[in-house]
NUGU-80404 format. One record per residue (C-alpha): x, y, z. Coordinates in pm, 1 decimal. Each point is the difference from the previous one (the first is absolute). Example, Ala and Ser with C-alpha at 12.3 -4.5 7.8 and 13.67 -1.06 7.14 Angstrom:
# NUGU-80404
<site <1230.0,-450.0,780.0>>
<site <137.0,344.0,-66.0>>
This chain:
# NUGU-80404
<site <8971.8,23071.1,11074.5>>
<site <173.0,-229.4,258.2>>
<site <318.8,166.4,-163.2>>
<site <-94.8,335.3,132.9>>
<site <-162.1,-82.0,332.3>>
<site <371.1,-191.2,56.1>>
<site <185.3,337.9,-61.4>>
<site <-228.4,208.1,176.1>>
<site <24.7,-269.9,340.2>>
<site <410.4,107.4,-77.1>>
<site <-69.6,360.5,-13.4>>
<site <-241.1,-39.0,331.0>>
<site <279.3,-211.8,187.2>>
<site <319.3,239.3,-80.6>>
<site <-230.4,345.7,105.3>>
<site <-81.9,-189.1,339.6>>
<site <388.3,-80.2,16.2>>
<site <104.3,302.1,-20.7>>
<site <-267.6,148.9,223.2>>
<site <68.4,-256.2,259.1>>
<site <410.6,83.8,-17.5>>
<site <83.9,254.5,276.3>>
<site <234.9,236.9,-41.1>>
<site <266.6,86.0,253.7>>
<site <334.9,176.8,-12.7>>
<site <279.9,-124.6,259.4>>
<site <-24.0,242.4,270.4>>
<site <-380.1,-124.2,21.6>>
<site <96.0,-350.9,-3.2>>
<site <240.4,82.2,300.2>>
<site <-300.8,143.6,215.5>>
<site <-186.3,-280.3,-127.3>>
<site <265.3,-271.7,145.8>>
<site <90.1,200.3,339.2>>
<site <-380.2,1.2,67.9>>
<site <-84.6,-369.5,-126.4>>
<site <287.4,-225.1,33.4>>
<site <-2.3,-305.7,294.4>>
<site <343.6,6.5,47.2>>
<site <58.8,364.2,102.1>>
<site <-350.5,-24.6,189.1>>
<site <156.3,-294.2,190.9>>
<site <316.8,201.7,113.8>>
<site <-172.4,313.6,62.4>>
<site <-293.0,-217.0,196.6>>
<site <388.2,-185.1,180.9>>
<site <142.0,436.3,40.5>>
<site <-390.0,71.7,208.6>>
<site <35.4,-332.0,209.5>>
<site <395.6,109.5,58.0>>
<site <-144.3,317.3,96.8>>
<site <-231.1,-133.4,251.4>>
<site <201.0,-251.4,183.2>>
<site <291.0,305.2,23.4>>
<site <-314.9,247.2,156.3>>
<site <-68.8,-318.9,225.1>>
<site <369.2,27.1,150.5>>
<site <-64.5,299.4,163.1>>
<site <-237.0,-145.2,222.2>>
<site <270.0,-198.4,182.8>>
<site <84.7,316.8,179.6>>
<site <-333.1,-7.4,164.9>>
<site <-103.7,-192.9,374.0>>
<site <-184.3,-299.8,-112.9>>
<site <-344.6,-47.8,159.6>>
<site <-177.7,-321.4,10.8>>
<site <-293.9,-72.2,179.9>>
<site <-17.9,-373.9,98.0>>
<site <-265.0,-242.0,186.0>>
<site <42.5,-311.4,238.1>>
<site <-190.7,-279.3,115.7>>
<site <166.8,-251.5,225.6>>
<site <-171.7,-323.3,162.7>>
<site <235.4,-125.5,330.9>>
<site <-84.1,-299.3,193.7>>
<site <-92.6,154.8,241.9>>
<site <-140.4,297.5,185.1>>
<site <337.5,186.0,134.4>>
<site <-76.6,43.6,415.0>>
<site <215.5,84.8,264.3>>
<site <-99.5,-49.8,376.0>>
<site <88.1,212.4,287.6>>
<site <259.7,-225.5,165.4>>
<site <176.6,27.2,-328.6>>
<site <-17.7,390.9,31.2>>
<site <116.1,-10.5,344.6>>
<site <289.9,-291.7,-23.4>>
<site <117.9,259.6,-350.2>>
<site <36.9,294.6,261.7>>
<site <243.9,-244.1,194.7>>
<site <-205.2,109.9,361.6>>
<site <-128.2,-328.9,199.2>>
<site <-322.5,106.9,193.0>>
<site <-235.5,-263.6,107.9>>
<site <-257.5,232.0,79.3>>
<site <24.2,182.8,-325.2>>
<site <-18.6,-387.7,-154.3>>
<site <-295.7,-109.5,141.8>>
<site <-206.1,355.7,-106.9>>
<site <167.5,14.0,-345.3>>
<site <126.5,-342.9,-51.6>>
<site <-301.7,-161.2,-100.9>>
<site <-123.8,300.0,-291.9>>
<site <50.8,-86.9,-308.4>>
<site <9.4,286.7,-309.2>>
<site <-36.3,-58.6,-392.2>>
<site <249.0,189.7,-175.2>>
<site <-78.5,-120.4,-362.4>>
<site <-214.6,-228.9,-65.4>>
<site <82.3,-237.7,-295.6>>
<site <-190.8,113.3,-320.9>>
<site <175.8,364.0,7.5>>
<site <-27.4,255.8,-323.9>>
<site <247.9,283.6,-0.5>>
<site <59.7,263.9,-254.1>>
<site <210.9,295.3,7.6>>
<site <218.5,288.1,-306.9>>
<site <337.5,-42.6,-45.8>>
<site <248.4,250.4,-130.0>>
<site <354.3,-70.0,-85.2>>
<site <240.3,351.0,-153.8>>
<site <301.4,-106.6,-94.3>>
<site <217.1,326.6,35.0>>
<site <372.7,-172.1,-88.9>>
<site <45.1,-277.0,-247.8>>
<site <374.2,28.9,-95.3>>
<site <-119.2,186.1,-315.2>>
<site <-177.5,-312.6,-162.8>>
<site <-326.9,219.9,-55.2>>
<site <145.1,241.5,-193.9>>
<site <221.6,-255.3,-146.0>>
<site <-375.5,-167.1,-127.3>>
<site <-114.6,329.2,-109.5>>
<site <282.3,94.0,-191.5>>
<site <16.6,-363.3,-161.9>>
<site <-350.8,43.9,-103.3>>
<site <26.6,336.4,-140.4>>
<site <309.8,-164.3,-208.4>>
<site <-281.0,-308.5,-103.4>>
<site <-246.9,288.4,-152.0>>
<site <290.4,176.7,-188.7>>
<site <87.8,-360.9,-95.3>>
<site <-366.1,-51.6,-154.7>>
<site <-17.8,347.5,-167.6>>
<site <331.6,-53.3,-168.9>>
<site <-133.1,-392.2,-92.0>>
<site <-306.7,244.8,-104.3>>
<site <233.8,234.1,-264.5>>
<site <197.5,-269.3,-157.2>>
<site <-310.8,-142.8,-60.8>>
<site <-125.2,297.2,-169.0>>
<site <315.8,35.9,-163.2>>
<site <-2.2,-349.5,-158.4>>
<site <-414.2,13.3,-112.8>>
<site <148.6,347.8,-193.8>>
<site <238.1,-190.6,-166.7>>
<site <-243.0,-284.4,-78.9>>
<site <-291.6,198.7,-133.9>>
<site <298.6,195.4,-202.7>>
<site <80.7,-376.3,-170.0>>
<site <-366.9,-62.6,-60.1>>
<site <-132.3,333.7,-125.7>>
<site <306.0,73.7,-241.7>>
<site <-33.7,-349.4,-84.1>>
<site <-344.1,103.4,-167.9>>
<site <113.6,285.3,-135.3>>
<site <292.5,-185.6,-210.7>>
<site <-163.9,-325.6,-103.1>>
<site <-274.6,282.6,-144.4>>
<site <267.8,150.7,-165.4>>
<site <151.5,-289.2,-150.3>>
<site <-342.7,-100.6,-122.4>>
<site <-33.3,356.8,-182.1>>
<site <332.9,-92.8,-172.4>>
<site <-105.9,-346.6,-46.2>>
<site <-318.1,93.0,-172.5>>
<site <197.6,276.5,-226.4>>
<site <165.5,-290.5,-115.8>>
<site <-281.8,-219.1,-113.0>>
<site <-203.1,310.3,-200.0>>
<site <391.9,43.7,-154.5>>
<site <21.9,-387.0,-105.8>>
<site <-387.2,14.3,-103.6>>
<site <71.5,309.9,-229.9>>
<site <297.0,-195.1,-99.7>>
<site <-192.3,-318.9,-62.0>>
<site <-214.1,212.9,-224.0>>
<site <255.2,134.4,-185.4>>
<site <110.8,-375.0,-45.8>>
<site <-293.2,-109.9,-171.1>>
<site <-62.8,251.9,-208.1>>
<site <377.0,-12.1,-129.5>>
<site <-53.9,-371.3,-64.0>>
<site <-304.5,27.4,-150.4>>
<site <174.3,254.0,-244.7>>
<site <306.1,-272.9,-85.6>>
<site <225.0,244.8,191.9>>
<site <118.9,-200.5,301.7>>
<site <-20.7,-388.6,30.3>>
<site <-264.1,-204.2,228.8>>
<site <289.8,-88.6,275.5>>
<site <34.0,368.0,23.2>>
<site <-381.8,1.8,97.2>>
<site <19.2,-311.0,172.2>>
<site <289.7,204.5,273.5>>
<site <-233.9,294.9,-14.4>>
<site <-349.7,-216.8,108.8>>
<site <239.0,-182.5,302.3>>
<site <182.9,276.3,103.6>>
<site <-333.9,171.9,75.0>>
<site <-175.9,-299.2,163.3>>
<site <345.5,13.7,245.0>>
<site <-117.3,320.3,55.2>>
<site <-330.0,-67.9,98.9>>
<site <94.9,-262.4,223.3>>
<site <330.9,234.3,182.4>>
<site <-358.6,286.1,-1.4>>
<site <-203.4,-237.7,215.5>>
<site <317.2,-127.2,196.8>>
<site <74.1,369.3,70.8>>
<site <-404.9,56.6,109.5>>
<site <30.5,-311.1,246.5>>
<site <325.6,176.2,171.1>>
<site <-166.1,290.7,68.1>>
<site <-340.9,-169.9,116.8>>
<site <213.0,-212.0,222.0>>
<site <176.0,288.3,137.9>>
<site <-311.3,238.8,27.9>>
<site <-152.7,-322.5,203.4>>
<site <276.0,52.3,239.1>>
<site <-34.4,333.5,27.4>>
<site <-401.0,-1.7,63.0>>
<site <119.4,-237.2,285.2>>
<site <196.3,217.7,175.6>>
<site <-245.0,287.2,-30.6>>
<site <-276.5,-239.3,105.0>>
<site <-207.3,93.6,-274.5>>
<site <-288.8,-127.9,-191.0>>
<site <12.2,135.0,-346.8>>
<site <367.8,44.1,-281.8>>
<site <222.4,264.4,130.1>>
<site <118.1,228.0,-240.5>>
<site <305.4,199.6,119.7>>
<site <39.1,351.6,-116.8>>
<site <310.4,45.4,101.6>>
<site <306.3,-81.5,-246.5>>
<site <330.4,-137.6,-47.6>>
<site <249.7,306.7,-20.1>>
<site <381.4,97.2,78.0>>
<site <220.1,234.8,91.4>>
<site <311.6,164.7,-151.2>>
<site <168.5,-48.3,336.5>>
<site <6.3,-49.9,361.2>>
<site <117.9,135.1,351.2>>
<site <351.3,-88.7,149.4>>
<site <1.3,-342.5,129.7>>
<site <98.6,139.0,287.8>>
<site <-333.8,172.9,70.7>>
<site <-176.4,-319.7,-26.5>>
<site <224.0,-228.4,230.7>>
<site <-10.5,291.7,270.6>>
<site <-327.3,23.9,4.3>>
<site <-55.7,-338.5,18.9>>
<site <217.0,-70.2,296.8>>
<site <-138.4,258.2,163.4>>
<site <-351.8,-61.9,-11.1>>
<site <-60.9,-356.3,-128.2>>
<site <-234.9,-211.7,216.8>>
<site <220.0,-297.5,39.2>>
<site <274.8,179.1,226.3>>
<site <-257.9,175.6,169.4>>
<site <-127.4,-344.1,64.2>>
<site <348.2,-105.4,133.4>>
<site <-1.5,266.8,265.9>>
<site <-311.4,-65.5,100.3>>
<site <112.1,-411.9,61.9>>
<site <318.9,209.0,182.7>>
<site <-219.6,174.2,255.4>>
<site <-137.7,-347.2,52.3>>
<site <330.4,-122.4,83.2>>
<site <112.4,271.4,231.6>>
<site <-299.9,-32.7,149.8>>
<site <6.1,-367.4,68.8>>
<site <356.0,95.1,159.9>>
<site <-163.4,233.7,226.0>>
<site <-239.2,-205.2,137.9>>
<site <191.6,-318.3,11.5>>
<site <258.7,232.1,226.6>>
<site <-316.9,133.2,194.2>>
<site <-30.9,-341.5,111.9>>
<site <291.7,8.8,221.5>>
<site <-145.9,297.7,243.7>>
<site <-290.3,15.8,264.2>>
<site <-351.7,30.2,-112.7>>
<site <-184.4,250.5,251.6>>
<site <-408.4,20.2,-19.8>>
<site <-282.2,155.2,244.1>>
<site <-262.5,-214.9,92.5>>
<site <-331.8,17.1,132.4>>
<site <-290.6,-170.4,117.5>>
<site <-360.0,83.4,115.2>>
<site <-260.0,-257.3,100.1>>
<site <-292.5,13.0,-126.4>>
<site <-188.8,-303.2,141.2>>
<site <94.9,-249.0,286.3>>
<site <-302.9,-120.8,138.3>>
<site <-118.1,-2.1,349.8>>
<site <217.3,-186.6,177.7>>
<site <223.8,163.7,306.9>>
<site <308.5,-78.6,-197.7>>
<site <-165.0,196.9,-207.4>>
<site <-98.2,310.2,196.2>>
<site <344.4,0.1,145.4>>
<site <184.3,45.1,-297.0>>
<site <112.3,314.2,-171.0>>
<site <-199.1,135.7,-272.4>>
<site <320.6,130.0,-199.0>>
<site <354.1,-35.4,-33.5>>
<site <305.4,196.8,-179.3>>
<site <359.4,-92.0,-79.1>>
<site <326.0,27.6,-194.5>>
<site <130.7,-326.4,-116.4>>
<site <385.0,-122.5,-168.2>>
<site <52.5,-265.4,-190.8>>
<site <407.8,-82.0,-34.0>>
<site <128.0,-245.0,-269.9>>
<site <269.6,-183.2,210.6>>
<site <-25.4,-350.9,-200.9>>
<site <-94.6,-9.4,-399.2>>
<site <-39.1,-352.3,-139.8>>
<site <-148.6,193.2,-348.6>>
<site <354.3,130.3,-119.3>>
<site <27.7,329.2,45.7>>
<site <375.0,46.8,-77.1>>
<site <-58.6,-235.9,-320.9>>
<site <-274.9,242.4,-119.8>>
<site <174.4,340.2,35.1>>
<site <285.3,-174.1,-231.1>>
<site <-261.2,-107.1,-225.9>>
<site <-140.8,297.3,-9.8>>
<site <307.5,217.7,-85.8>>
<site <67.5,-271.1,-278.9>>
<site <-343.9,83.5,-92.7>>
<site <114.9,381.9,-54.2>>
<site <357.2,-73.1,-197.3>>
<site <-236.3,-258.6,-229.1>>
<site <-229.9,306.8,-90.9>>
<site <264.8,235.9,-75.1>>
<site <222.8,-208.2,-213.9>>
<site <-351.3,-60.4,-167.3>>
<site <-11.7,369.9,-72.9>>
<site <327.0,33.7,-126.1>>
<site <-43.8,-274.4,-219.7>>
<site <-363.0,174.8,-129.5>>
<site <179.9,313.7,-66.8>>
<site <271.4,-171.3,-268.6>>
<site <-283.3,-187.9,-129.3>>
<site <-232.0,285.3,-0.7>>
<site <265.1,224.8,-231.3>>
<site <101.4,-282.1,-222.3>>
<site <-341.1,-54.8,-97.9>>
<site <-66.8,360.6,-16.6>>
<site <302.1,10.4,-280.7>>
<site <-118.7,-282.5,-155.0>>
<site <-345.1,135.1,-27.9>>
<site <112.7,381.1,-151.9>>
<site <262.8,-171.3,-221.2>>
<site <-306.5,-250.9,-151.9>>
<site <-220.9,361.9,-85.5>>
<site <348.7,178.4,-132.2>>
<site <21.1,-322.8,-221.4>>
<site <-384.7,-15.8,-129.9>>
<site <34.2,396.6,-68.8>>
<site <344.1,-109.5,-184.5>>
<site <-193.6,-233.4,-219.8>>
<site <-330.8,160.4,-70.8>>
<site <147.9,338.7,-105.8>>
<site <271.0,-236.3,-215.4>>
<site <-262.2,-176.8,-214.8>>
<site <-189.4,362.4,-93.1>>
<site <216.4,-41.3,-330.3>>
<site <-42.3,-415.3,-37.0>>
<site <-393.3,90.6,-0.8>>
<site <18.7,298.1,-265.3>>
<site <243.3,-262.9,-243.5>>
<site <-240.1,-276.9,57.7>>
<site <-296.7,274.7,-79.8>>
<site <160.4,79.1,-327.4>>
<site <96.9,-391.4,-76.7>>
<site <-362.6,-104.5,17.4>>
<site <-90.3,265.7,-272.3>>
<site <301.6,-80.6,-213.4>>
<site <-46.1,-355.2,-0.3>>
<site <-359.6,19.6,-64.8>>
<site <71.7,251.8,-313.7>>
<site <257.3,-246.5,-112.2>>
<site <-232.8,-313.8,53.8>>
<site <-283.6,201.3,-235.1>>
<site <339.1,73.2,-277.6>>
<site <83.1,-378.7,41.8>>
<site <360.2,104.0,119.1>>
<site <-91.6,-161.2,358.7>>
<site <-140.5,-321.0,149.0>>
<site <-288.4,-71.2,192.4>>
<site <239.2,-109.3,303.2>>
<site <155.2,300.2,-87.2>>
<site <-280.9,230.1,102.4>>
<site <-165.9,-234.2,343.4>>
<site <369.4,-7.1,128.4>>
<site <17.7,408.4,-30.7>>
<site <-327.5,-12.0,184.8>>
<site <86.5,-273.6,249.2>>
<site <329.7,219.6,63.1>>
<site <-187.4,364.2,54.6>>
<site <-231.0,-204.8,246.3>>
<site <299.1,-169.5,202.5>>
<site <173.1,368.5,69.2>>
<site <-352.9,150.0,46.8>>
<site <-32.5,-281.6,252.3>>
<site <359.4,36.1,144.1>>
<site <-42.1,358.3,52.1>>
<site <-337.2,-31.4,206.7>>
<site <158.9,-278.1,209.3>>
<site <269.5,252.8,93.3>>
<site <-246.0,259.5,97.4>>
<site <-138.1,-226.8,246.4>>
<site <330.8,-115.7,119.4>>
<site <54.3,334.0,79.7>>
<site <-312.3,84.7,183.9>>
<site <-12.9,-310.1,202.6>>
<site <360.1,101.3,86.6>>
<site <-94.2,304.3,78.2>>
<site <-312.9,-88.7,204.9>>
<site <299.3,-210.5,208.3>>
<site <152.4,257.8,49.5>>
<site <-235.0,198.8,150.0>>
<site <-127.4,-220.7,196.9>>
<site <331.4,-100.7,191.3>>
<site <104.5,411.2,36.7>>
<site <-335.3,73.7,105.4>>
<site <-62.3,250.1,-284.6>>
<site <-350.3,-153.3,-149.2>>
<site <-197.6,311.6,6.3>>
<site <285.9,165.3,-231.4>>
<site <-142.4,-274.1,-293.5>>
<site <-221.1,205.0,-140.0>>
<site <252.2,286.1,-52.1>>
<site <240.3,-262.7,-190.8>>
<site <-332.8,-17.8,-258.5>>
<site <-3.1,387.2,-58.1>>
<site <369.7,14.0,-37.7>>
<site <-7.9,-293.7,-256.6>>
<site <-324.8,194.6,-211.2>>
<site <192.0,332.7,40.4>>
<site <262.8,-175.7,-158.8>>
């Protein structure tokens, strides 16, 4: 009874397994990681704060306004007495001093609260405003370009951990083909000793050999649970992830030459270099802007002086044009234009240097999927000997014209090429994921499956 109710917890525990394992084919798991992942949330949250500060530029073409507010506390009430009026008109009078001398006015009297809008329109700055807005325009391409490559290397990623899955499950398949062989084999052993036909060290290498291949069976299972771990990471799932999506290869490829064009002509990391140029020219600009006039309108209108005659005298409003001219820099100006063009020849020997390493790896990359297509279609005939070993050496082990170690090592051997050739499969896709992702072909993936099925 406690036999039973043990198998049927087993039974209970692999249906809710299986129910709990999602399954999702590549292009899903894409969508999946462009909608979920931190990392390309954090540059595209760094491409809308880019985006923001470069709107913000445009504002520096605009009068500034501020409204501001003054209390001031003197010593003393400010007064001024007629004989001070009349010895400022430079007139000497006696009679007008003795009827005016004595009077004494308040023009401000000490506690005094002012306030009053400012304007200031700067309408010539040497080109350093447009020199800011063009740097900042060159920041956001900077971010969305930080925001691709990103993108680009989260494809490749989630290409390493899904096909990852999808060959540790099929080296588990082969792995358990080659336990049920060595068990039938086992079998076979025992019943041929018990018949006086083989000798017990011949089932002695028949009972290891298939205990090996229990253990390499749950080895295998641990690889793939440790790489479908990884991948439920990455997709920020709960549950297994079962891919649907399999290994496969193609016949052939392109021209090289169609994937390094493409990829220097539309791979984020150059477009990421010109956007660091514009920075550079732009930092020229406005470090040369600082050598001419800066020319602003100006205004003021008060809207609050108190009482006092000071006061009441005053204008209400005022209006100007203004120049500011740099005669004396102690902040380096020369030194920073120079630093500044060094600035440009640094980015551009960058790009050059991008570009040959761009192309190299490109070769390197279509070479590596030419080579795993080499090998996989090469062992099609190692796999159809090794088929036909395992059955001769088992129908020779049953005649007694073939040992034990005769038949595990034909087994071992159609496993290793069986193993070999599904390595080279995913050699070739991971290459080819590569190389999709640098030539900025990735949406063409899916036609690379059809053209491998078709064939």
């Amino acid at each position: 009874m406690l036999k039973i109710s043990r198998i049927s917890a087993l039974f209970t525990t692999l249906f809710s397994l299986s129910v709990c394992a999602k399954s999702v084919d590549f292009d899903s798991a894409w969508q999946n990681v462009l909608k979920n992942h931190n990392g390309i949330a954090a540059e595209r949250a760094n491409v809308e704060r880019q985006e923001a500060l470069a709107s913000g530029t445009s504002d520096l073409n605009l009068p500034s306004i501020t409204l501001s507010a003054n209390y001031t506390y003197l010593d003393d009430d400010v007064t001024v007495s007629g004989q001070q009026l009349i010895d400022s008109t430079g007139t000497s009078s006696p009679l007008l001093s003795q009827l005016v001398g004595p009077v004494t006015s308040t023009l401000t009297e000490r506690d005094i609260f002012t306030s009053s809008i400012r304007a200031i329109w700067p309408i010539f700055t040497g080109g350093r405003i447009s020199a800011a807005e063009s740097a900042a325009e060159g920041k956001t391409e900077e971010a969305r370009n930080q925001l691709l490559m990103k993108q680009q290397a989260s494809y490749e990623d989630l290409a390493k951990y899904y096909f990852s899955v999808v060959l540790t499950s099929e080296v588990v398949k082969t792995y358990s083909e080659v336990e049920q062989g060595l068990a039938k084999h086992r079998n076979n052993a025992i019943k041929l000793e018990q018949q006086g036909q083989i000798a017990k060290v011949e089932r002695l290498q028949a009972e290891a050999s298939y205990d090996k291949a229990k253990v390499d069976l749950r080895k295998a299972e641990q690889d793939r649970d440790i790489a479908n771990a990884a991948l439920i990471r990455m997709l920020q799932e709960s549950d297994a992830v079962t891919p649907e999506t399999t290994l496969f290869i193609n016949k052939s490829l392109p021209q090289l030459n169609s994937f390094v064009d493409s990829t220097l002509d539309t791979y984020p990391g150059l477009a990421l270099l010109d956007a660091k140029e514009v920075q550079a020219k732009s930092l020229v600009k406005a470090e040369k802007g600082r050598y001419y006039p800066e020319v602003y309108l100006y205004g003021n209108y008060n809207l609050y002086e108190g009482d006092s005659l000071s006061a009441e005298i005053a204008p209400d409003w005022m209006v100007g044009i203004g120049m500011n001219v740099p005669l004396l820099d102690n902040k380096g100006r020369s030194e920073k234009v120079v630093a500044a063009h060094s600035a440009i020849q640094q980015v551009q020997y960058l790009k050059k240097q991008a570009k040959q390493d761009l192309s190299l790896l490109v070769e390197k990359t279509y070479r590596q999927a030419l080579q795993a297509i080499d090998e996989y279609y090469g062992l099609a005939s190692s796999i159809e000997l090794a088929q036909e070993n395992v059955i001769l050496r088992e129908k020779a082990f049953k005649q007694g014209l073939s040992t034990s170690l005769d038949v595990v090592d034909a087994e071992l051997y159609l496993a290793s090429i069986k193993t070999q050739r599904s390595l080279a499969s995913f050699n070739y896709v991971i290459s080819l994921v590569k190389l999709l992702a640098l030539s900025n072909q990735t949406d063409t993936f899916v036609q690379y499956q059809l053209q491998a099925r078709q064939g």
